[in-house]
C-alpha positions in Angstrom: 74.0 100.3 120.5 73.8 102.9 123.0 73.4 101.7 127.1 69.6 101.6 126.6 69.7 99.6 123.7 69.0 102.0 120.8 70.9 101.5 117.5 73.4 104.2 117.0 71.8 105.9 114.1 75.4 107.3 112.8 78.1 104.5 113.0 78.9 103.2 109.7 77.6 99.4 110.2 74.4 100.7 111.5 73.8 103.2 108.4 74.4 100.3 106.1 72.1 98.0 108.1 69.6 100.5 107.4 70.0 100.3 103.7 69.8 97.4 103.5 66.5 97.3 105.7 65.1 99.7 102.9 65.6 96.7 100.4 64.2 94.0 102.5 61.5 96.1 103.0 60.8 95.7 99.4 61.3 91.8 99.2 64.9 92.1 97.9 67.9 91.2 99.0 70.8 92.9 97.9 74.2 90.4 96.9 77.7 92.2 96.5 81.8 91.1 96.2 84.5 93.0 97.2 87.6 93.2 95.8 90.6 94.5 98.2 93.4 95.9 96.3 96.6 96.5 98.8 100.5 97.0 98.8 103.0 94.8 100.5 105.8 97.3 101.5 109.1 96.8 102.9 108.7 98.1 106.6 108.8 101.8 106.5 109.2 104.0 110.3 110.9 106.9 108.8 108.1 109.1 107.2 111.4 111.1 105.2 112.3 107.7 103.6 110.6 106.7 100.4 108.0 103.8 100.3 109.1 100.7 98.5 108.1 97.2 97.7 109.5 94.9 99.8 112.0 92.0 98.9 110.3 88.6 98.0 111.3 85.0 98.9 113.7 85.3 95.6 115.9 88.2 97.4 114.8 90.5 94.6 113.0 93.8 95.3 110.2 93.9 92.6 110.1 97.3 90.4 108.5 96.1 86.9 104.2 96.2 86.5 103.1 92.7 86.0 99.4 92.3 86.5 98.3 88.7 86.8 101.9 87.9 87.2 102.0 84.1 88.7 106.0 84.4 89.6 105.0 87.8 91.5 102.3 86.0 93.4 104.5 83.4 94.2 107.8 85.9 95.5 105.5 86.6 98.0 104.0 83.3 98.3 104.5 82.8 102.1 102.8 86.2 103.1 100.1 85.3 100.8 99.8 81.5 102.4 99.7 83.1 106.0 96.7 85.3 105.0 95.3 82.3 103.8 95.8 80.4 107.0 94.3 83.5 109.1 92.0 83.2 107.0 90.8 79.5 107.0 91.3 80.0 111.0 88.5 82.8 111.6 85.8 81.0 109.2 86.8 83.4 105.9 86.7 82.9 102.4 88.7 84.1 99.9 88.0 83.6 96.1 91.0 84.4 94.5 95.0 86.1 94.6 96.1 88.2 92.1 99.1 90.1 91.2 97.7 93.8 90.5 99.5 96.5 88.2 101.9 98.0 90.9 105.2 96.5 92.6 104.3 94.5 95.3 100.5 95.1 94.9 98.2 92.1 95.4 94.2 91.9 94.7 92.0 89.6 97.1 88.7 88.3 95.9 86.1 87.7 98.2 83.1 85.8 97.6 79.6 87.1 96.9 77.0 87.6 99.8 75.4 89.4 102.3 76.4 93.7 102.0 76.3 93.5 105.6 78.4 89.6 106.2 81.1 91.1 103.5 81.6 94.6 104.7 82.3 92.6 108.1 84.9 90.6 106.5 86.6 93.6 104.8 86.8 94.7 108.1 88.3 91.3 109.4 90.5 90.9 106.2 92.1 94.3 106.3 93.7 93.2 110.1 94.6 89.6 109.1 96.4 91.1 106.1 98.2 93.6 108.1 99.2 90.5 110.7 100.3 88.6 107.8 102.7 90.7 106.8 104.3 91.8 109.9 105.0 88.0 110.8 107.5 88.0 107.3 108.9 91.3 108.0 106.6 93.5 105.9 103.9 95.9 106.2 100.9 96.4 104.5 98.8 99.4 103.5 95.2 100.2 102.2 96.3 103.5 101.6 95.1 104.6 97.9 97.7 106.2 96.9 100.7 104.8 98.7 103.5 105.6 96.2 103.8 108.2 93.5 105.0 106.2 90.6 102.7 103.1 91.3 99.2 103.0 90.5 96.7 103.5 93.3 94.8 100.7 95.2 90.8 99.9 94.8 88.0 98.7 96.3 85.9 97.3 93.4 82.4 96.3 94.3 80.1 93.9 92.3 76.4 94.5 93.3 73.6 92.8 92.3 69.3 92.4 93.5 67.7 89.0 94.0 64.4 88.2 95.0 64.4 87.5 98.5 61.7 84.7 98.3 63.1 83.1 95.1 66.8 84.0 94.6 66.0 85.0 91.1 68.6 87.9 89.8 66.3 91.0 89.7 68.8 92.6 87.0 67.7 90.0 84.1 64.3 89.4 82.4 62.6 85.9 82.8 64.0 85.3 79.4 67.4 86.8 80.3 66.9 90.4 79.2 68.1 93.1 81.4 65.5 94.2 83.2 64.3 98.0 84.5 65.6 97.6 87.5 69.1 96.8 86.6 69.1 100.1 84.3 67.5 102.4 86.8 70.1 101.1 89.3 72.6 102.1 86.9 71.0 105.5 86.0 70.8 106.1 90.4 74.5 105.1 89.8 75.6 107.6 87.7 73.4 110.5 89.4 74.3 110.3 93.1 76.9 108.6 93.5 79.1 111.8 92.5 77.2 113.4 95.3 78.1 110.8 97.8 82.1 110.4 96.9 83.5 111.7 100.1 82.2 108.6 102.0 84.0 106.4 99.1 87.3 108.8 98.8 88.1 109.6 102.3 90.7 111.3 102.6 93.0 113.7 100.5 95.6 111.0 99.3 92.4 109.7 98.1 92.2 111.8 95.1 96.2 111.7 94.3 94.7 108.4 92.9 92.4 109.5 90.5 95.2 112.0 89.0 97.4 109.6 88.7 97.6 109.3 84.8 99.4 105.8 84.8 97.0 104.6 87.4 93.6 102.8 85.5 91.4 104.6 88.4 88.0 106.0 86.7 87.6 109.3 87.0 83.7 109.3 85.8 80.0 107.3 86.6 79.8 106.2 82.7 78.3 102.9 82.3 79.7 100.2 79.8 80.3 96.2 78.9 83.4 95.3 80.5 84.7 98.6 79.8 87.7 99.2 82.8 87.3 103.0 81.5 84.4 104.2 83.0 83.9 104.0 86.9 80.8 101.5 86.3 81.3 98.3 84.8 78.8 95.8 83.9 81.4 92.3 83.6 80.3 89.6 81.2 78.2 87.0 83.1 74.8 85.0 82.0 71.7 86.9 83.1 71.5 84.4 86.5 74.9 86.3 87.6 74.1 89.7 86.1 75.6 92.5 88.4 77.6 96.3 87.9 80.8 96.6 89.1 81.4 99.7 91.2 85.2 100.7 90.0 85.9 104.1 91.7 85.7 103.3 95.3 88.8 103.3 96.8 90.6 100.4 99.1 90.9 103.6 101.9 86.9 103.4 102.7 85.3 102.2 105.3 83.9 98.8 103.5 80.2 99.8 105.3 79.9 102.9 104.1 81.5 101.7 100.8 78.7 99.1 100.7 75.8 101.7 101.9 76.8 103.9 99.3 76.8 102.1 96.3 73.5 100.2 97.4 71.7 103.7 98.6 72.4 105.3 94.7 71.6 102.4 93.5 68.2 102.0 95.0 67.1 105.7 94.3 67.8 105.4 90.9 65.1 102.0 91.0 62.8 103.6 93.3 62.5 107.0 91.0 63.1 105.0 88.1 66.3 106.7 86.9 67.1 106.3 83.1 71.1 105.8 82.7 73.0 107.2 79.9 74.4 105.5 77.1 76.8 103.2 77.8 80.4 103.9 76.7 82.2 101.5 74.3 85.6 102.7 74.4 87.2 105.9 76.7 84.7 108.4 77.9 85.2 111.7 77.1 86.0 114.6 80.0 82.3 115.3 80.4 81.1 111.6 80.8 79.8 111.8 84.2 83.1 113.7 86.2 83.8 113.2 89.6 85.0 116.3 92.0 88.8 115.2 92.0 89.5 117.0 95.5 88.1 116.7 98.9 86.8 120.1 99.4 84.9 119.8 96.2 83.4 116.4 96.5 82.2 117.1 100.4 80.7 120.7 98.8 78.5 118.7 96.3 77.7 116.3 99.3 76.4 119.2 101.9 73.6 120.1 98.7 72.9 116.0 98.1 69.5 115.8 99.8 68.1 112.6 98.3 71.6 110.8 99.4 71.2 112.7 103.1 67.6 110.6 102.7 68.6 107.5 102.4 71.6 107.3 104.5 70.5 109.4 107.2 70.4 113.3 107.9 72.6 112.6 111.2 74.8 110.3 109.9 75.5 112.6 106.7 76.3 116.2 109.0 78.4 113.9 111.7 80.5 112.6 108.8 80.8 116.5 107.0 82.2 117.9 110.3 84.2 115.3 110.7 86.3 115.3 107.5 85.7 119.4 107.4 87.8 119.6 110.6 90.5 116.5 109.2 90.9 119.5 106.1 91.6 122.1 108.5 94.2 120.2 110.2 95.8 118.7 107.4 
């Protein structure tokens, strides 16, 4: 807020606030889950000195992929039980640890909730993470692409619509059906979200993660069932838990704008009732919804997205252009 008490139309918490408003406005309530993908490193101060993974309680340095790995999980089972303690200590949940594809890189599950209450604990959980790791001699980093022979690091969302007077999942039918809503909010998906991909890819090590050809990163809005190809996933679940999974935004955003973003496509796509395409069964080809996969291309399609400028807020939306326009030049 500014001194007179006005809501600062263009910081991130307030512009997701806002979205959400646009939801509630309608008698929804909008549910997401985050899922923070990060690397423990070995501590790195010499920018000329290769990032590596840092060596775990069994005085090995881990080098091999093992996703779901329990042994890796527990090699760094004291960092992980720190974060946990942090965690219990400031009133946060956490869902579930996983060992992810790269060396040394973890996934944390948070539980489903508010866009606003979550995007506060990403916030929260990025610090306690980073705390965590620096009382066992390690670093961590949200970067995206942190290392060039490692796979990049995610943000996945899970979103979902319930009826804010009876908690009934929007997305399914009364007799379990998917409903409109949950394909227009697919088809919003697939439309603007390409428009909107700077404020989910931030930065230019950003997009080293999508071109990454080992790295599982999406590189397109197709739509499919459980499909990890395509940049939105709908998981199996029962029609009560019906959601889509949000699969290219990287672990670099700022988790309210990641929220806002997701939430603001997918509500155009209800509100001008936005038919998706077909959903993909197996690898989409090259032309199956594209993202831009540089900076200066994605924040291009941005300056022309109007409907996205709409929902999130014409200020907001220049502010953030300039902003990362003058980061390019300097970089």
């Amino acid at each position: 807020f500014s001194q007179d008490g006005k809501s600062i139309d263009f910081a991130p918490r307030q512009v997701l606030k806002n979205v959400v408003t646009l939801y509630r406005d309608r008698g929804w309530a909008p549910v997401v889950s985050p899922e923070l993908e990060f690397y423990l490193i070995k501590p790195n101060t010499d920018p000329n000195e290769p990032i590596e993974a840092p060596v775990g309680r069994t005085g090995r340095r881990r080098t091999s992929r093992q996703s779901y790995s329990m042994s890796a999980v527990d090699d760094y089972g004291p960092v992980i039980d720190t974060i946990y303690q942090f965690a219990e200590d400031a009133g946060l949940a956490i869902d579930t640890v996983i060992q992810e594809d790269g060396a040394g890189q973890v996934e944390i599950n948070l539980t489903h909730g508010d866009p606003v209450l979550l995007a506060d604990q990403v916030f929260y959980f990025k610090r306690i993470i980073r705390e965590a790791a620096l009382n066992h001699e390690m670093f961590a980093t949200f970067m995206a692409k942190p290392m060039r022979d490692q796979p990049g690091s995610a943000m996945h969302v899970h979103q979902s619509i319930v009826d804010a007077a009876t908690g009934k999942n929007l997305f399914s039918n009364p007799d379990g059906t998917e409903s409109e809503i949950f394909r227009h909010f697919i088809g919003g998906s697939q439309r603007y979200l390409p428009e909107a991909l700077p404020l989910i890819a931030p930065y230019v090590n950003s997009y080293r993660r999508f071109l990454d050809e080992e790295s599982s990163a999406p590189t397109n809005f197709a739509w499919g069932y459980d499909n990890r190809a395509t940049g939105l996933r709908v998981p199996n679940a029962d029609a009560d838990n019906r959601r889509l999974e949000h699969r290219v935004v990287g672990v670099d955003a700022n988790p309210y704008l990641a929220m806002a973003v997701g939430l603001a496509c997918g509500y155009l796509g209800v509100v001008k009732r936005v038919e998706p395409g077909p959903a993909e069964a197996g690898e989409p080809d090259d032309e199956s919804y594209p993202i831009p996969l540089t900076l200066d291309e994605a924040l291009t399609v941005f300056e022309e997205a109007q409907d996205v400028h709409d929902v999130l807020g014409q200020r907001f939306c220049m502010i953030f252009d300039e902003v990362k326009r003058e980061e390019m030049r300097l970089f």
